[in-house]
C-alpha positions in Angstrom: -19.6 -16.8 -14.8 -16.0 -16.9 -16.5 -14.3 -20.1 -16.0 -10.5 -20.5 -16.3 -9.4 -23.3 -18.6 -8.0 -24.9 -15.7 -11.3 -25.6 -13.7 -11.4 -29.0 -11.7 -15.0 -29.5 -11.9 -16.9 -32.1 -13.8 -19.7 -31.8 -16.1 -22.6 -34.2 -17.2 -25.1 -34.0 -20.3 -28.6 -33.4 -19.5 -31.2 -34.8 -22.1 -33.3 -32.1 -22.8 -34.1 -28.5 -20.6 -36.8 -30.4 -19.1 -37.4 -31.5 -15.6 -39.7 -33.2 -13.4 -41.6 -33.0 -10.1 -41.2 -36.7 -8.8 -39.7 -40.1 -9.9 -43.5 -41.2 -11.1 -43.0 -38.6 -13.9 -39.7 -39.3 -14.4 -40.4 -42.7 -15.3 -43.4 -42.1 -17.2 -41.6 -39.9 -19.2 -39.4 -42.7 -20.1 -41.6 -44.7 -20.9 -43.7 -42.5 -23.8 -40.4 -41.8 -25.3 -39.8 -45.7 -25.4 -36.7 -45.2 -23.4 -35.4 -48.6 -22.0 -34.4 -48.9 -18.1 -31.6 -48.6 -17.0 -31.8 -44.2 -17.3 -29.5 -41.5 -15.5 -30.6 -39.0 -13.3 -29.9 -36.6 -10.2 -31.8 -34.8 -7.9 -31.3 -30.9 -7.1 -31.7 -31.4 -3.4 -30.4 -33.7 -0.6 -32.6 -37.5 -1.2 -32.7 -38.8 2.5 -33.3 -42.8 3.0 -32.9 -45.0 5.7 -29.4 -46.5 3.8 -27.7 -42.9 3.7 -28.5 -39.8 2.1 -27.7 -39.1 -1.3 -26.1 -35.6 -1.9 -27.5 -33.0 -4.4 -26.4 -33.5 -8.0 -25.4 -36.7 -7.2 -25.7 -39.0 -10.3 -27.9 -41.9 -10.0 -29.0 -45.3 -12.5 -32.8 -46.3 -12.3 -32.6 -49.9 -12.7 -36.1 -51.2 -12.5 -39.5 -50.0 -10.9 -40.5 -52.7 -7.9 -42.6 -53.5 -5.2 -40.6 -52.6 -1.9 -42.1 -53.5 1.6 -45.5 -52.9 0.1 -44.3 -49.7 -1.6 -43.9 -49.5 -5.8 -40.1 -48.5 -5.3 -37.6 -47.0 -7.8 -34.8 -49.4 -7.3 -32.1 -47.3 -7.5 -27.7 -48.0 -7.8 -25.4 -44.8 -6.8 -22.2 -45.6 -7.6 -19.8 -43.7 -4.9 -16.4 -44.6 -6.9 -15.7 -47.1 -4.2 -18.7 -49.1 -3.5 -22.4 -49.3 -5.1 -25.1 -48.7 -3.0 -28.4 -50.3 -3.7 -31.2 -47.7 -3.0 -35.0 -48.4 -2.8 -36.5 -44.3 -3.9 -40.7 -44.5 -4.1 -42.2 -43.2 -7.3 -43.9 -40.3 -5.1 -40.3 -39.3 -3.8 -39.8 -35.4 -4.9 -37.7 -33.6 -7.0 -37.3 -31.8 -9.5 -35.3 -34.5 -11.1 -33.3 -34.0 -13.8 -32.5 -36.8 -17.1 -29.0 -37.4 -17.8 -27.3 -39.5 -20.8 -25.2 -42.2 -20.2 -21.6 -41.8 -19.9 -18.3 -40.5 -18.0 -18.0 -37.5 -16.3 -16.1 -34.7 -18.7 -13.8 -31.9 -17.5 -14.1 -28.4 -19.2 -11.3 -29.0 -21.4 -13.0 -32.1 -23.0 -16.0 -30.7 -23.4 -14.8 -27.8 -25.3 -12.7 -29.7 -27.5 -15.8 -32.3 -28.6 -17.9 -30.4 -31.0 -20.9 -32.4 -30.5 -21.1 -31.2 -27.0 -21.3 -27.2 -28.3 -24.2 -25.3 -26.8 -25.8 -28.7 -25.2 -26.7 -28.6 -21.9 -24.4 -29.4 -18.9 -24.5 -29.8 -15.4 -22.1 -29.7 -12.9 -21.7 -30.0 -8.8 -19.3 -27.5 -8.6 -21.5 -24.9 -10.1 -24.3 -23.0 -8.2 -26.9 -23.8 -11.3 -29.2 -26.3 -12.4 -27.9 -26.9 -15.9 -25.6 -24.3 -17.7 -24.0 -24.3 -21.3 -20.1 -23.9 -22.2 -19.3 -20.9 -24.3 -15.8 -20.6 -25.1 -13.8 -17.3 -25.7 -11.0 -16.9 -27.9 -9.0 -14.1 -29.1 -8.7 -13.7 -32.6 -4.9 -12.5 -33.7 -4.4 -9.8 -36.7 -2.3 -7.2 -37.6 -3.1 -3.9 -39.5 -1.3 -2.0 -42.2 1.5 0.4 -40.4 0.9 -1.1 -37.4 3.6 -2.6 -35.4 2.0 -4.9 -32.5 -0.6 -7.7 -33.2 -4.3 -6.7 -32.5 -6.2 -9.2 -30.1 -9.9 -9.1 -30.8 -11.9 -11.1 -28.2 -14.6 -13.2 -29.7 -17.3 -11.9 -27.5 -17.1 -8.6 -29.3 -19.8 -7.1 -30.7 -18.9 -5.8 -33.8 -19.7 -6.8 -37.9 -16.9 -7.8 -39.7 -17.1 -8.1 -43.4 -14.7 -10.3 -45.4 -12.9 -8.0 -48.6 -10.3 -10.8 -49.5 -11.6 -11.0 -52.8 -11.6 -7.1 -53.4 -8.2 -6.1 -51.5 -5.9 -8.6 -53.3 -3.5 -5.3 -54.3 -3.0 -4.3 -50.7 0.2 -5.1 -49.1 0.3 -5.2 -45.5 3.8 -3.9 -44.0 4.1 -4.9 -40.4 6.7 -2.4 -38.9 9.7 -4.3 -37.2 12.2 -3.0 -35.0 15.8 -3.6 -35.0 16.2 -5.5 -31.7 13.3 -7.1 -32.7 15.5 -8.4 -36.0 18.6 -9.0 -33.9 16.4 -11.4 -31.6 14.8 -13.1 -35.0 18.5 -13.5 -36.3 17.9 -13.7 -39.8 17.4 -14.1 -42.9 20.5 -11.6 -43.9 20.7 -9.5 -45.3 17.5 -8.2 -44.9 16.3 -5.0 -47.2 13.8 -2.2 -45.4 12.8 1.1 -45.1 13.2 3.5 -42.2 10.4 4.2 -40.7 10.5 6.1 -37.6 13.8 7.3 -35.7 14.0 7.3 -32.0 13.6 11.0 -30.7 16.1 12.5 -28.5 19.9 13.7 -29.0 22.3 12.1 -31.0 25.1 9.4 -29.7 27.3 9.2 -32.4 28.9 12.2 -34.3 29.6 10.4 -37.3 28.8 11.5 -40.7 26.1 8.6 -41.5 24.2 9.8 -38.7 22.5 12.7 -40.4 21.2 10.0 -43.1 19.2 7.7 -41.2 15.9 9.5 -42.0 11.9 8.2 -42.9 12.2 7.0 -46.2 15.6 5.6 -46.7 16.5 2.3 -47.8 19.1 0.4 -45.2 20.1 -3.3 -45.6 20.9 -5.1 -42.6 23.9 -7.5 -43.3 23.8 -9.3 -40.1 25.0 -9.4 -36.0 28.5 -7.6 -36.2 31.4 -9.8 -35.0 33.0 -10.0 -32.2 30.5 -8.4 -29.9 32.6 -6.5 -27.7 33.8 -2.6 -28.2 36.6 -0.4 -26.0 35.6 3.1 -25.2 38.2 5.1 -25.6 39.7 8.8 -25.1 41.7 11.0 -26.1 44.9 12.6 -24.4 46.1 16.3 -24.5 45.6 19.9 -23.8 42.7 19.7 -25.2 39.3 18.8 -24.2 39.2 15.8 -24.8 37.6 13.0 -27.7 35.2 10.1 -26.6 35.3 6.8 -29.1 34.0 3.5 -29.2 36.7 1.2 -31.0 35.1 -2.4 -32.7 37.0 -5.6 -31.5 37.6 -6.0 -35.2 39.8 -3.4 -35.6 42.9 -3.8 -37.5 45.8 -1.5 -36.4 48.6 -1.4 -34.7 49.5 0.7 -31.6 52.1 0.8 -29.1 51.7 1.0 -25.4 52.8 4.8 -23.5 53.5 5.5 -20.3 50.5 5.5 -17.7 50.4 8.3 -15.2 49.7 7.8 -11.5 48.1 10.7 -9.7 48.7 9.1 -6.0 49.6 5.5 -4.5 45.9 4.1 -5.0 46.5 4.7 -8.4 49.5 2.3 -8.3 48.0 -0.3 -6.3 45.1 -0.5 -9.0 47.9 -0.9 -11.7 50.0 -3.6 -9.7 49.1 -7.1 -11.4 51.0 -10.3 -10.0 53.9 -11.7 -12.5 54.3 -8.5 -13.7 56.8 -5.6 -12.7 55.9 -1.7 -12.7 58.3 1.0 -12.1 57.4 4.7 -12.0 59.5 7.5 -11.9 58.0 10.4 -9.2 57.3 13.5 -10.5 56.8 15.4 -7.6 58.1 15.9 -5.2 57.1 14.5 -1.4 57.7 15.0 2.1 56.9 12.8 4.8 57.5 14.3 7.4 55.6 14.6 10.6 55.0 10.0 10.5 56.0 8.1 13.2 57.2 5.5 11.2 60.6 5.3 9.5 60.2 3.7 6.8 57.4 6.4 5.3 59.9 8.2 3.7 60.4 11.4 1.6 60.7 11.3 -2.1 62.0 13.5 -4.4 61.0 14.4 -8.0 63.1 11.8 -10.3 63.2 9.4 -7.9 62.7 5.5 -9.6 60.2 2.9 -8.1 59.6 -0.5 -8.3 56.4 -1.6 -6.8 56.6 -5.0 -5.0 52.8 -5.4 -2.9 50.7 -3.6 -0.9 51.1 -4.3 3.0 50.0 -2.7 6.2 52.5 -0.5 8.6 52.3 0.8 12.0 51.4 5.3 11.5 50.2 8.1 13.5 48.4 7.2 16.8 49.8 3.8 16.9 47.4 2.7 13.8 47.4 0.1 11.4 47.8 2.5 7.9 47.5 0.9 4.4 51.1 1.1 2.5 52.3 0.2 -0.6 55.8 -1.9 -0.5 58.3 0.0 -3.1 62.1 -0.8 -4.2 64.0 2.6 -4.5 66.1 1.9 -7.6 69.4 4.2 -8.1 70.9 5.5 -11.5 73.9 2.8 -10.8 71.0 -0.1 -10.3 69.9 1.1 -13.8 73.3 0.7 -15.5 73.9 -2.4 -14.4 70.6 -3.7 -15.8 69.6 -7.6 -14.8 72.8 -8.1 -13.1 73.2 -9.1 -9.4 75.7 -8.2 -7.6 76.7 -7.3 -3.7 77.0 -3.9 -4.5 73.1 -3.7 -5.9 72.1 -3.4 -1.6 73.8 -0.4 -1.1 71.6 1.6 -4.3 68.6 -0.3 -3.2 66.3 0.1 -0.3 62.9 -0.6 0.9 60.3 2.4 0.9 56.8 2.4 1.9 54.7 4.6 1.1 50.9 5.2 2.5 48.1 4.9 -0.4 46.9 8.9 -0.3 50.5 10.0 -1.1 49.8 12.7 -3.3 52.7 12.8 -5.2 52.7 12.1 -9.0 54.2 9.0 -10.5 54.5 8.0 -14.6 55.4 5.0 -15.6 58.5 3.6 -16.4 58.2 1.7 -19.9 60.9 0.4 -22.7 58.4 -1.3 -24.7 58.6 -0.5 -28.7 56.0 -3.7 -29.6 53.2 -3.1 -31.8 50.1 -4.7 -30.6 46.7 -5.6 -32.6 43.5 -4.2 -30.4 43.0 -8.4 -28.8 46.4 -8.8 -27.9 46.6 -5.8 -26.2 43.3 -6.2 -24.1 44.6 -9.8 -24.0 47.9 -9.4 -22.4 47.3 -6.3 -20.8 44.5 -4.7 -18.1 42.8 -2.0 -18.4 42.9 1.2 -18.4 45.7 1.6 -20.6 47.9 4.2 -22.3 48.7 3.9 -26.2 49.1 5.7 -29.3 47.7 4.3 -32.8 51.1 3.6 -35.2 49.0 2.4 -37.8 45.3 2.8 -39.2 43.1 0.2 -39.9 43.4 -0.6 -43.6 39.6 -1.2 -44.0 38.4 2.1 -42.2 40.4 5.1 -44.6 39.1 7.6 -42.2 40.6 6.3 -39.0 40.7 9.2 -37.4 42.8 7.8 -34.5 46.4 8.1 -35.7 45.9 11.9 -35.7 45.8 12.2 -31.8 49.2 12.0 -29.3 47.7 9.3 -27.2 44.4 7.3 -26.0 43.5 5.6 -23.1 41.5 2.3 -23.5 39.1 2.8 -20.7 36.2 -0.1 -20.9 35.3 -2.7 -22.6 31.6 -3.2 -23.4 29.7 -6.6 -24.5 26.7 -5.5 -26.8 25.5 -6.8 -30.0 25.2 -4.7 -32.8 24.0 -5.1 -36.6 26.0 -4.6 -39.4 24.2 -2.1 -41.2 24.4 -0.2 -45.3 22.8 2.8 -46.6 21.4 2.2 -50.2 22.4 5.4 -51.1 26.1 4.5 -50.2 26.1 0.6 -50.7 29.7 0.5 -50.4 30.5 1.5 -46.8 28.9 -0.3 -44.0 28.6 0.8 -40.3 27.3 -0.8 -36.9 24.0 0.1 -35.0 23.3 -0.6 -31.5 19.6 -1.8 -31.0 19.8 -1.0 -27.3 20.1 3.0 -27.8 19.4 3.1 -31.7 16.3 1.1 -31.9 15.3 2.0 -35.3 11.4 1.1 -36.7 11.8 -0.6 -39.9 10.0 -2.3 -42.6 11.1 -5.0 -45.0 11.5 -4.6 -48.5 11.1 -7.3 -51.2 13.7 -6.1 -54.0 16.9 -7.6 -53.0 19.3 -5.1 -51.8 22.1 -3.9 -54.5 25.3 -4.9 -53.2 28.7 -4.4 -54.8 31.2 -7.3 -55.1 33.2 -8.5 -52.8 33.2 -8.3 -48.9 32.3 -4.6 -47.5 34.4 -2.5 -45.3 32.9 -1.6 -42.1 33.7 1.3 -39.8 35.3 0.2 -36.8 35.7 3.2 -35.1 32.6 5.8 -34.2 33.1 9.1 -32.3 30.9 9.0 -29.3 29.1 12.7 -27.7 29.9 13.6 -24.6 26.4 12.7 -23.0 26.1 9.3 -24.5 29.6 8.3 -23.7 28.9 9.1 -19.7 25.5 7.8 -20.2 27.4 4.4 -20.9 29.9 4.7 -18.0 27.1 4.5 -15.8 26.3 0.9 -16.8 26.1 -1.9 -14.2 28.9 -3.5 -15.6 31.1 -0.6 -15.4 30.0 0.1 -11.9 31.3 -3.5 -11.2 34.6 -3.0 -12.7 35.1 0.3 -11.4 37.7 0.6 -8.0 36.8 0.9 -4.8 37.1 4.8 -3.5 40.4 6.3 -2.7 40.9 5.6 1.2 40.6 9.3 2.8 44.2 11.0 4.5 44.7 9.6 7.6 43.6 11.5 10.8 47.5 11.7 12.0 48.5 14.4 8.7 45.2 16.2 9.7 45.9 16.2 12.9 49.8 17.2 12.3 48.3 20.2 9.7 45.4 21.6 12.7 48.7 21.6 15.1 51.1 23.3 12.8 48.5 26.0 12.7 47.9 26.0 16.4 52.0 26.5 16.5 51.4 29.1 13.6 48.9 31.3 15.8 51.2 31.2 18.8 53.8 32.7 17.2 51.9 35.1 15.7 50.3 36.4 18.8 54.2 36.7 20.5 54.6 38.6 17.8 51.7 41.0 18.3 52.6 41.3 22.0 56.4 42.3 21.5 55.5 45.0 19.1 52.8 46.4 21.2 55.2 49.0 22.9 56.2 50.6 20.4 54.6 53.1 18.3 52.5 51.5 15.3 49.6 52.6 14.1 46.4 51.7 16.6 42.8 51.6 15.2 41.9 54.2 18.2 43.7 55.9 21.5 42.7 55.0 24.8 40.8 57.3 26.4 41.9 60.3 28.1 42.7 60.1 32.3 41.5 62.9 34.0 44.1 65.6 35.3 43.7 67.7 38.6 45.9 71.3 37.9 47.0 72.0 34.5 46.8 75.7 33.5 48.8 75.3 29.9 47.9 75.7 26.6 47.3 71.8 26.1 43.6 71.9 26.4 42.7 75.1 24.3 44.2 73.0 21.4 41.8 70.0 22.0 38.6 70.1 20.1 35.4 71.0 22.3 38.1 73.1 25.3 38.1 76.3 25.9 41.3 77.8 27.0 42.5 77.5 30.6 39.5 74.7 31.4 40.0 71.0 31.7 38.0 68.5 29.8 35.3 67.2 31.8 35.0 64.0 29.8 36.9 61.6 28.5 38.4 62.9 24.9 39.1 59.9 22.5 40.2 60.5 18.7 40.0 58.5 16.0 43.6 57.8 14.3 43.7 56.8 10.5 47.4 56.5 10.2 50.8 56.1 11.0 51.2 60.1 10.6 48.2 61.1 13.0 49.1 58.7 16.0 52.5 61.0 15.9 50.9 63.9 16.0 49.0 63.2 19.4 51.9 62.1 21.0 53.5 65.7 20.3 50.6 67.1 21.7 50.3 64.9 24.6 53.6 63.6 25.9 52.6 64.3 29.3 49.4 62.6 29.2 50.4 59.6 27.1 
């Protein structure tokens, strides 16, 4: 039977493997091993007396051996915990009764810990047996060359072991380490290793350092990259477009562009309280067809300012989500900040429903050059800019080459700051989470050049990895709500309009029926009584001077053909 350390029953030494029939032998036992009363013992069944009855395994002291109401008597104390009970047992009272030493009652976890109790014999209520001995298990800890967990060996394994410590002094055993295994350590740094294995799969950087990390190479890990966030990034153009990821730490300068809107939800996702946005629209919209006023039509050039978002009265008398605009004129422009009574008559109120599809950019006169945190500091995200200046540390910053970027995300993940030893003075940052590299540590110190080492603060992302981090929980948290669908009243105005469409179609058809357009195929022929002309010999199938005793239909291909039977049949058509 396995027993958990946490076992609540109690155990008692036996004296010896022994056991006897009845209390007679009990006691003579005793006394030709010059054991001196008062002695332990217990019985393996129920004891029944006219006191109580005394369960099995139930501890009791022999105190003396006595005459009781003409009977030599065992006097006998068990000790309940509350009370002793003084019981008279005779010698010829049955067993088997088993010798116990003196003392307390130990749980498991004392008796393992005492090694004078090891392999002695114990007894316990709790347990179905007499007597029973305590074998502990334990599970030996190694670790093996190469190998990169710990090894548990049980101690009841049956195996032979031999000890080589003597002969095996010039092995070195390398325990494999990975790198989020170094990042949770956190330190010493900079730590020297070897690759050892490289994750399998595709790549997620397309950087040039990506080729090197290989079995075999030499990497020095400098230590947990600071600060621990990064922007994802892409590019803007005709082209297809770039995926980066952009450190917090880097160092230049860019300048905000203008953000472009597809429709109203767009804007309301932009509006931020204390600050003012005004687009220009670039297309152009009509509104036509809602019952409210104040939805009106816009016009490609118009200016914007968006106030809030509010909630207007639209098609079938429903509530429809709006955004609350200021239509600012050229003259509004001109006269800047100024207020004046005039400013009311270039000024008025617009709303406009959030799936307006027209196109709005942004409206912006700002020339400031911002560092990477006071941009994601002062402004939300996404956001339009264009790199001015490089980061000094990172020479091949391939950011200033592109038009514009949009700053996307921003991502909290530690990463290591990491050298190749064949290129000691460029250093680059790993990922644990997706580049969990197996490495082992190396005793030389690394070579490192003076001075502090410039690390490359941008990295060019693939396309798979970079949506492969879009789908993160904590982008799905940022991400907007969906874009509310059209309303049912456009949908409803765009079935009717071509309802109206067919309609007029159909007039159409029926006032050009009469006259003579090309038909798919003539009606068929009515029957004539008394007709002796020429007109049937030229029908197909007639002979001349007969009539046609079934209808005669033809099959007309053109314009040109239909003509042709009504020259030959005026009298008939």
């Amino acid at each position: 039977m396995v027993l958990a350390p946490n076992f609540q029953g109690h155990f008692s030494l036996l004296t010896g493997p022994q056991s006897y029939g009845t209390l007679e032998e009990l006691v003579s036992a005793a006394n030709q091993s010059s054991k001196k009363l008062p002695i332990c013992f217990m019985s393996t069944y129920k004891i029944a007396t006219k006191a109580r009855v005394v369960p099995e395994k139930q501890p009791l002291k022999l105190v003396a051996v006595e005459m009781h109401l003409g009977t030599c008597c065992a006097r006998c104390v068990l000790d309940t915990g509350a009370q002793q009970v003084l019981l008279h047992l005779p010698l010829s009272q049955k067993g088997p009764f088993w010798e116990l030493e003196p003392g307390t009652h130990r749980t498991l976890l004392q008796v393992l810990q005492d090694p004078a109790l090891r392999d002695r014999l114990l007894t316990c209520p709790a347990l179905p047996w007499c007597s029973q001995t305590l074998r502990p298990e334990y599970k030996i800890e190694a670790i093996m060359h190469m190998r990169r967990s710990v090894v548990k060996i049980p101690s009841t394994l049956e195996v032979d072991v031999e000890d080589v410590t003597a002969s095996s002094q010039h092995i070195h055993f390398i325990q494999p380490l990975l790198l989020s295994e170094v990042l949770a350590r956190g330190g010493p740094f900079p730590l020297p290793t070897e690759i050892l294995e490289v994750p399998e799969g595709p790549p997620i950087f397309l950087s040039p350092w990506v080729g090197s990390l290989k079995k075999g190479r030499r990497l020095c890990i400098h230590g947990v990259a600071s600060p621990s966030w990064r922007l994802l990034a892409s590019t803007k153009g005709r082209k297809m477009p770039r995926h980066f990821m952009i450190s917090g730490a880097y160092q230049g300068k860019l300048r905000r562009r203008p953000r472009e809107f597809p429709t109203a939800y767009d804007l309301l996702g932009a509006l931020k309280p204390g600050q003012s946005l005004r687009v220009v629209a670039t297309k152009d919209y009509e509104g036509e067809g809602l019952e409210n006023p104040g939805f009106t039509s816009l016009a490609m050039g118009d200016r914007l300012e968006v106030l809030r978002s509010d909630q207007a009265l639209g098609a079938e008398d429903r509530d429809t989500d709006v955004l609350v605009c200021q239509r600012l004129s050229d003259e509004a422009e001109k006269e800047g900040e100024e207020e004046c009574e005039g400013d009311a008559e270039h000024q008025e109120q617009i709303m406009l429903p959030l799936h307006t599809p027209g196109g709005f950019v942004e409206e912006l006169s700002d020339g400031r050059r911002y560092s990477l945190q006071d941009l994601t500091v002062q402004f939300s995200l996404p956001c339009e800019v264009k790199v001015m200046v490089k980061d000094t540390n990172h020479p091949a910053d391939p950011l200033t080459s592109f038009p514009g970027l949009r700053l996307e995300e921003k991502i909290v993940e530690p990463f290591l700051v990491v050298s190749l030893d064949s290129k000691p003075g460029m250093c680059f940052e790993i990922p644990p989470r997706w580049l969990d590299l197996t490495v082992a540590e190396e005793e030389e110190p690394p070579s490192q050049p003076p001075g502090s080492l410039p690390v490359a603060t941008v990295e060019e992302l693939t396309e798979a990895f970079y949506y492969r981090l879009r789908k993160l929980p904590t982008f799905e948290s940022q991400a907007p709500p969906p874009r509310p669908p059209k309303s049912k009243g456009l949908s409803g105005q765009k079935k009717q309009g071509s309802k109206e469409k067919g309609i007029k179609s159909s007039q159409i058809l029926e006032l050009q029926e009469p006259s003579l357009l090309p038909k798919p195929k003539v009606q068929t022929w009515p029957k004539t009584t008394e007709d002796s002309s020429n007109l049937y010999s030229q029908t197909p199938g007639c002979k001349k001077g007969l009539r046609p005793t079934k209808p005669i239909t033809q099959d007309l291909d053109n314009e040109h053909d239909y003509e042709e039977v009504v020259e030959k049949f005026p009298k008939t058509l």
